[in-house]
N, C-alpha and C positions, 0 to 999 in steps of 0.2 A: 551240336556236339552234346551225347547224353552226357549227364554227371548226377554223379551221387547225393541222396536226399540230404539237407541238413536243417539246421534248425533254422526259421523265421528271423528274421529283423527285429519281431514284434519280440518272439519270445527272449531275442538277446539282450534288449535294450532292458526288458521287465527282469529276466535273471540281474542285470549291472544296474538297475535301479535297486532291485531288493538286497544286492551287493554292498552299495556303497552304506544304505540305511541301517544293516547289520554294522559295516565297519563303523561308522559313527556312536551306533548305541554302543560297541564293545570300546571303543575311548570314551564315552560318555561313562562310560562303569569302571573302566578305568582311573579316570578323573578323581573320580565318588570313593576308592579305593587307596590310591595314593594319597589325597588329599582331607581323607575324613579317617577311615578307619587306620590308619597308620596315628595316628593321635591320643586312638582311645587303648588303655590300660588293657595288658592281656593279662587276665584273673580268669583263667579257665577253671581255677580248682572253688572258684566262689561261684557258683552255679546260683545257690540259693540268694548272694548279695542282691539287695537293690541296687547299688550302682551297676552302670551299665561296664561294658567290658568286649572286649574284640569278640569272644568266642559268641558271646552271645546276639551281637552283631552280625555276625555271619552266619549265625545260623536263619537270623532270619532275614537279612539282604542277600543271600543266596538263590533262595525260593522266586523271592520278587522279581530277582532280576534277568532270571532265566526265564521268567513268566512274558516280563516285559520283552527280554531277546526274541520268544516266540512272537507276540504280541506284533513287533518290528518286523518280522520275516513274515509274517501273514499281508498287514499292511504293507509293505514293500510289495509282494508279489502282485496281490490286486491292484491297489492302486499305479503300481510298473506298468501292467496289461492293459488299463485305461487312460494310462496317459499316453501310451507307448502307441495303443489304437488312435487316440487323438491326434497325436504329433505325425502317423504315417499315413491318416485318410489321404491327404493331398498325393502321395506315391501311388496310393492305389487308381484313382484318377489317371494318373499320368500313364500308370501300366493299360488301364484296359484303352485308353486314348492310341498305342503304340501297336494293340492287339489288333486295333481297330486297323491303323496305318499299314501292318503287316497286311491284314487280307485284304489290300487293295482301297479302303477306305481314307482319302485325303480329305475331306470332308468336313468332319467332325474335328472341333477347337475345346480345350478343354474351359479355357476362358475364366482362370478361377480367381475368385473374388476374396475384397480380405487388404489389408493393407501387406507392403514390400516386405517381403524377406526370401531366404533362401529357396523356398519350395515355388512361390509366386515368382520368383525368379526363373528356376528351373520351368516352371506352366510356361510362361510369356516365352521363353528360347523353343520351346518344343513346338509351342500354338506359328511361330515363328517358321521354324525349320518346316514345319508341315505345310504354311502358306508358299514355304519356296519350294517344296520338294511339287504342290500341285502347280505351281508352275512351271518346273520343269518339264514334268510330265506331259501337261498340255504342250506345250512348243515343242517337246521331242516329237509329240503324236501328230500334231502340223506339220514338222519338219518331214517328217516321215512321207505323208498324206504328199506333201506337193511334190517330193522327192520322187516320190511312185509316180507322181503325174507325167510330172515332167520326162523323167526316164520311160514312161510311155511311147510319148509322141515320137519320137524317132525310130525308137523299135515300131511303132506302129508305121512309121511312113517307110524304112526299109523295108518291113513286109508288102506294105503296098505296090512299092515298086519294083521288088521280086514278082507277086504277083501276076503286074503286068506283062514284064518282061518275060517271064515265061506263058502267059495265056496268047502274047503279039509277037513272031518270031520277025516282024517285018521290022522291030522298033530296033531305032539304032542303040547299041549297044555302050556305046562309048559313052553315052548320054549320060544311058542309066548308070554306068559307073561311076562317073563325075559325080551325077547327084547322089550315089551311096556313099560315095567318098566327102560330101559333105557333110550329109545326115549323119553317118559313122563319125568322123572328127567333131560333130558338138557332140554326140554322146561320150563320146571317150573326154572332152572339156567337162563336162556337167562331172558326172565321176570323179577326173581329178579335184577338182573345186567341192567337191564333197569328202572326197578323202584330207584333202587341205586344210577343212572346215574344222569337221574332228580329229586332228594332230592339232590345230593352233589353239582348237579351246580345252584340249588336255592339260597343255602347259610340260610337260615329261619330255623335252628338248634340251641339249646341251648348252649352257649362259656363254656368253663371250664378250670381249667389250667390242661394241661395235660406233661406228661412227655414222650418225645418221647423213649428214653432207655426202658422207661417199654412196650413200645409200643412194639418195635421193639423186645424184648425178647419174649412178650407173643406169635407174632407169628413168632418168630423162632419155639418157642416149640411146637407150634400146629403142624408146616409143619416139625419138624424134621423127624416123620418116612417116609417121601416122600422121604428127601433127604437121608435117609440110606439106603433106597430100590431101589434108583439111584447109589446109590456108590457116594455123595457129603457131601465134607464137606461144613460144614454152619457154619460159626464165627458171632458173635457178638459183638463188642466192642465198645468204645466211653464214652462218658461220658451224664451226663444227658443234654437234652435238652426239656426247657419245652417253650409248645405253648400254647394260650390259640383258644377253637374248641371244637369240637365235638371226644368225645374219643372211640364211635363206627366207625365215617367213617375214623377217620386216624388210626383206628386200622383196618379199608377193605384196606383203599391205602398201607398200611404196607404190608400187610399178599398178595395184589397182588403183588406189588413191588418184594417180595421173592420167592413168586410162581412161579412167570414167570423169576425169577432167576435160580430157580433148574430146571424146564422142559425146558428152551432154552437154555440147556448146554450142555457139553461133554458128551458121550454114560456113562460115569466113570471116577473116579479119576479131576471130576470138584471141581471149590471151588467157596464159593458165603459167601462175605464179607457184613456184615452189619456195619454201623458202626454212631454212634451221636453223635452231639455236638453243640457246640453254636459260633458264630465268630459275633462280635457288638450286634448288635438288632435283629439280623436273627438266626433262627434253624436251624441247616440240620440234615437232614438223606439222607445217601447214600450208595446205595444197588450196587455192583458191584460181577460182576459172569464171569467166561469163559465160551468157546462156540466160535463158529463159527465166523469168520469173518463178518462184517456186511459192507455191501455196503452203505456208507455217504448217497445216496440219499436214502435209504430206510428208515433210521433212523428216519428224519422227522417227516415222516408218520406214525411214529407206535402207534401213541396217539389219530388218526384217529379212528370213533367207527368201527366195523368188519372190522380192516384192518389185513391182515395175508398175509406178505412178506414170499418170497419161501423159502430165510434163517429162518424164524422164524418156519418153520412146525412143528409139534412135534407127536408125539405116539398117541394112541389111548388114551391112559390113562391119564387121567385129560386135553380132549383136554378141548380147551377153547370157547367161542364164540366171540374171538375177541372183546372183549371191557373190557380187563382187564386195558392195561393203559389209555384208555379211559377214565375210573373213575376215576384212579388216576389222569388223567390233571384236571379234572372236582371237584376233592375233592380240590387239592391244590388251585385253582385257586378258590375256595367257601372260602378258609382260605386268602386269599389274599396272595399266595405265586407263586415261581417262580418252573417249572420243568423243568431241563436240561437234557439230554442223548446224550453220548459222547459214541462212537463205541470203544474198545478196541485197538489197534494196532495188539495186540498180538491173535483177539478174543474175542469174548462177550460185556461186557455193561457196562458201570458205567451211574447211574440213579441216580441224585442229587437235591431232595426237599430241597427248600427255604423256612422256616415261620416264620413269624414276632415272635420276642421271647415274651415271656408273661410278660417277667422281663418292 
């Protein structure tokens, strides 16, 4: 938005420096006035006396003093403009560092040196904000990259088997159906689970008080015949813990939470512990399951969006498209909470959401 030229920072600061040093000298002379010549005798008509006398006083503390008042507005102004430049070099910095940031330059840190104060405050926030902003940018530009990928491969395998089906009129059809109708249902999953992704890390959802226990039961009972058709048991327990949020996305981070509880288990005879409760000001829910040993550095990573560690592979059936905890770091972190995941010793995961309690 254009706007109208005005004057400099530099030159305001130097006008109110040469300001205040005029107002000073005029009480200063003031002072000298009240206090000195209000004493001495006014014999205006004794010109020629040696004794000294008001008029004669002012005629020549007049001259000096207006000399000096000039004197005071010269040094004001100069000296304004050089201190004024000294105290705003660090802003200038900080502008072309911003000029830089604009035309696409995250790069560049101003990094300014000097002991703590205001301006070394404002560098270190900005050197800050730039180190998070190229952060973002990388991971949206990955997020992006694998997102194209991944939305690829389907479009690319429904082409393929359009293809065929129209170069083989001999191929059974029903087939090819089936198999578009699968290819088409993950893409149309991948998609939602993207759209999902950015609404949970917006955070711009209507708050509610929600009850995590209820959370956590409804989608036990949705996933339980997964986990009967695995051969896993699934508990539930804890007590109520309410947050206040959105009671659609912490019932998706739930219902992944579980999910990838019972598919990243033992072939049979797994168990996957839910369990709520509330400790001070904080909620948790904590989903913990066996299963395979997990390598510490893998672990990290798993909240990464399409990350899928060699430990984590699973079946055919209800694979995933890698961005299930992905939403869930993105949901809790929309509710202003914390997510931990601690690798088992023994095998599997304990996966433990933080949210501010509603109470």
């Amino acid at each position: 938005m254009p706007r109208r030229p005005g004057l400099s920072a530099r030159l305001k600061l130097t006008l109110s420096y040469a300001g205040f040093l005029l107002i000073a000298g005029a009480l200063l002379m003031a002072v000298v006035w009240v206090y000195l010549l209000r004493y001495v005798p006014d014999n205006s008509r004794g010109l020629l006396g040696i004794a000294p006398n008001r008029y004669l006083l002012v005629r020549m503390f007049a001259p000096a003093a207006a000399l000096a008042m000039v004197c005071l507005l010269g040094f004001g102004l100069v000296g304004g403009w050089i201190l004024a430049g000294r105290m705003l070099a660090p802003l200038t910095r900080i502008r072309d560092a911003a000029r830089l940031a604009e035309n696409g330059s995250l790069s560049h840190r101003i990094r300014m040196k000097g002991r703590q104060d205001e301006f070394r405050e404002l560098s270190d926030a900005f050197d800050a904000m730039l180190e998070q902003l190229k952060s973002h940018v990388a991971e949206q530009q990955r997020f992006a990259a694998n997102a194209s990928h991944e939305l690829r491969t389907p479009l690319a395998i429904s082409r393929a088997l359009l293809d065929v089906a129209r170069k083989d009129p001999t191929l059974d059809r029903g087939e090819v159906i089936e198999r578009l109708h699968v290819v088409n249902g993950r893409a149309i999953d991948l998609t939602e689970a993207l759209l999902l992704l950015s609404r949970g890390g917006r955070g711009d959802f209507t708050r509610e008080d929600v009850d995590l226990s209820l959370v956590a039961e409804e989608a036990a009972e949705a996933l339980l015949p997964l986990a009967e058709r695995r051969r896993i048991a699934l508990d539930v327990t804890g007590v109520a813990a309410r947050v206040g949020g959105s009671a659609e996305l912490l019932l998706r981070m739930t219902a992944n939470l579980v999910q990838n509880a019972i598919v990243h288990n033992r072939p049979a005879d797994g168990r996957v512990t839910v369990y709520t409760g509330e400790y001070g000001d904080m909620s948790v829910l904590r989903v913990e399951n066996t299963g395979r040993p997990l390598s510490p550095d893998l672990v990290p990573t798993l909240t990464e969006p399409f990350r899928r560690g060699a430990e984590r592979v699973r079946g055919d059936e209800h694979a995933g498209v890698g961005l299930g905890l992905a939403i869930v770091h993105s949901i809790v972190r929309a509710h202003g909470g914390t997510l931990e995941l601690l690798p088992r010793p023994e095998g599997g995961l304990v996966v433990t959401v933080r949210l501010p309690s509603a109470r």
